[in-house]
C-alpha positions, 0 to 999 in steps of 0.5 A, a space after each residue: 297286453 301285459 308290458 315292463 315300462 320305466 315310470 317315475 324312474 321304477 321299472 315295473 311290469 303293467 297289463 293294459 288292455 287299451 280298448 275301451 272308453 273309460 279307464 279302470 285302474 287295478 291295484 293289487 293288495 300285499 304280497 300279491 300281484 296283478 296275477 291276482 285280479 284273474 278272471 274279474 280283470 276279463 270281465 272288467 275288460 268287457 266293459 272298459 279300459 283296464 289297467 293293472 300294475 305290479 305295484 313296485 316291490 311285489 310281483 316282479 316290478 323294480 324294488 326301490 330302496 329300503 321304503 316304499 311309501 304310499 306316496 311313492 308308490 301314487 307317484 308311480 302310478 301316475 307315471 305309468 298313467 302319463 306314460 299310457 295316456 289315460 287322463 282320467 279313470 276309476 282307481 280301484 285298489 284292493 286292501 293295500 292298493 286301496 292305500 296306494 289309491 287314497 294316496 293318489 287321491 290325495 296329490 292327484 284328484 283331478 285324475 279320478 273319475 272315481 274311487 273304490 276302496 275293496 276290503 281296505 281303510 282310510 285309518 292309519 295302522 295302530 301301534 300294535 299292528 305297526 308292531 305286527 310289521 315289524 316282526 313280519 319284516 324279521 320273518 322275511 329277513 329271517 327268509 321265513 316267507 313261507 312261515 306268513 305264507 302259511 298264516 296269510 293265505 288262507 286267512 283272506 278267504 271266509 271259512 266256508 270258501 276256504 275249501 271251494 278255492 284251496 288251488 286259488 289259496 295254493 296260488 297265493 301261497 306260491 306267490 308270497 313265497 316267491 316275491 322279492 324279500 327286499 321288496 316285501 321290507 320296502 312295502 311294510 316299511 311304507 306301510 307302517 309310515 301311512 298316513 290316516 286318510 280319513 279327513 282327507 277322503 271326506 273332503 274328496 269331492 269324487 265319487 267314492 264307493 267301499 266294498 266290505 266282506 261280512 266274513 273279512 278277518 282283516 277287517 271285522 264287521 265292527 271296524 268295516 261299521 265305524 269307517 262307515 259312520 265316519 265316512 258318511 259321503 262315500 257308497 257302501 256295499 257289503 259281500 255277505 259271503 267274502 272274506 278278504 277276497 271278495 272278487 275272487 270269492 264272490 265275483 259275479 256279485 263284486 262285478 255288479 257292485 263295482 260297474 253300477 258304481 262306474 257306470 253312475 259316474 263315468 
């Protein structure tokens, strides 16, 4: 059931399913939106309670200010948990949101049964990539969404799924070009100021599971190995034929992966 709902003061849009025992909860990457988890979401919902956001900024969720961090953005997400009643729950957050979730993890663990980070990392951006950023917020400025749109899309997905999923690429093509450029500047600001979680998540005494792509050219095999020898407490799985995109490009494999991880812990 998707909703608009006030929380920590941030209107923004949710979809929950209400039914089910054990929450997982959703959280979108940059310049995507729920829209995004599709078809994984309503195999997700066959087994539990899901719950996805508009993380606030993307998708058609309140923009707040000239910076989201990722602290704010873990304040609105307990929110809309208080808000819907759910106690505990399994925080599974793809790229950015897998930003959001550690920030989460870090001011709220008492709520996570577990966490799941899909194609993203606890390292902090580098001075190059916080550089990157700035350009792109010069681009959205500029109103040359279409520009990253162009260059984002298709680089999610591994080369030989490219053309299996062009109408998916399309799909978020579209989106990028659509979002809120306000609120694309508030996220990229949040993200340049992210904090490094590494400590943070080895100190976690909750239930942690990394999902990496081999064909990911966000995060390169090399990069996925040393967050893995530097996180030895957390679960590692590999998706041999995903790029940055792994429940869209390789599903019913990222499915089996994610409710075996859930299903040891809840």
């Amino acid at each position: 059931m998707e909703k608009f709902i006030m929380a920590a003061g941030t209107a923004l849009r949710i979809s929950d399913t209400l039914k089910g025992g054990t929450t997982v909860v959703l959280l979108h990457g940059y310049l995507e939106s729920l829209e995004i988890w599709g078809d994984f979401m309503k195999e997700l919902a066959m087994h539990y309670r899901v719950l996805a956001i508009d993380i606030p900024g993307m998708g058609i969720s309140q923009v707040r200010g000239e910076v989201h961090t990722m602290e704010f953005l873990a304040d609105v997400l307990k929110g809309v948990l208080d808000k819907q009643g759910v106690e505990r729950c399994f925080v599974v957050g793809h790229s950015m949101g897998g930003y959001v979730a550690e920030a989460f993890a870090a001011k709220y663990a008492s709520m996570l049964q577990g966490l799941v980070l899909f194609h993203s990392t606890p390292n902090p951006d580098t001075e190059e990539k916080r550089e990157n950023r700035r350009r792109e917020i010069e681009l959205v400025r500029a109103d040359k969404k279409e520009l990253i749109a162009e260059l984002f899309a298709p680089k999610g997905f591994a080369p030989e799924n490219r053309k299996r999923l062009r109408a998916v690429i399309e799909q978020l093509s579209e989106l990028i070009s659509m979002s809120d450029s306000d609120g694309v500047v508030a996220v990229l600001n949040g993200l340049i100021q992210r904090a490094d979680q590494n400590e943070m998540l080895r100190n976690l005494n909750v239930p942690q599971l990394f999902i990496f792509g081999r064909e990911d050219e966000f995060i390169p095999v090399a990069a996925a190995e040393a967050i893995v020898a530097a996180q030895p407490q957390a679960e590692i799985a590999w998706l041999d034929h995903s790029g940055h995109m792994g429940f869209v490009e390789e599903p019913e494999q990222a499915l089996a992966i994610l409710t075996g991880f859930i299903d040891r812990y809840r």
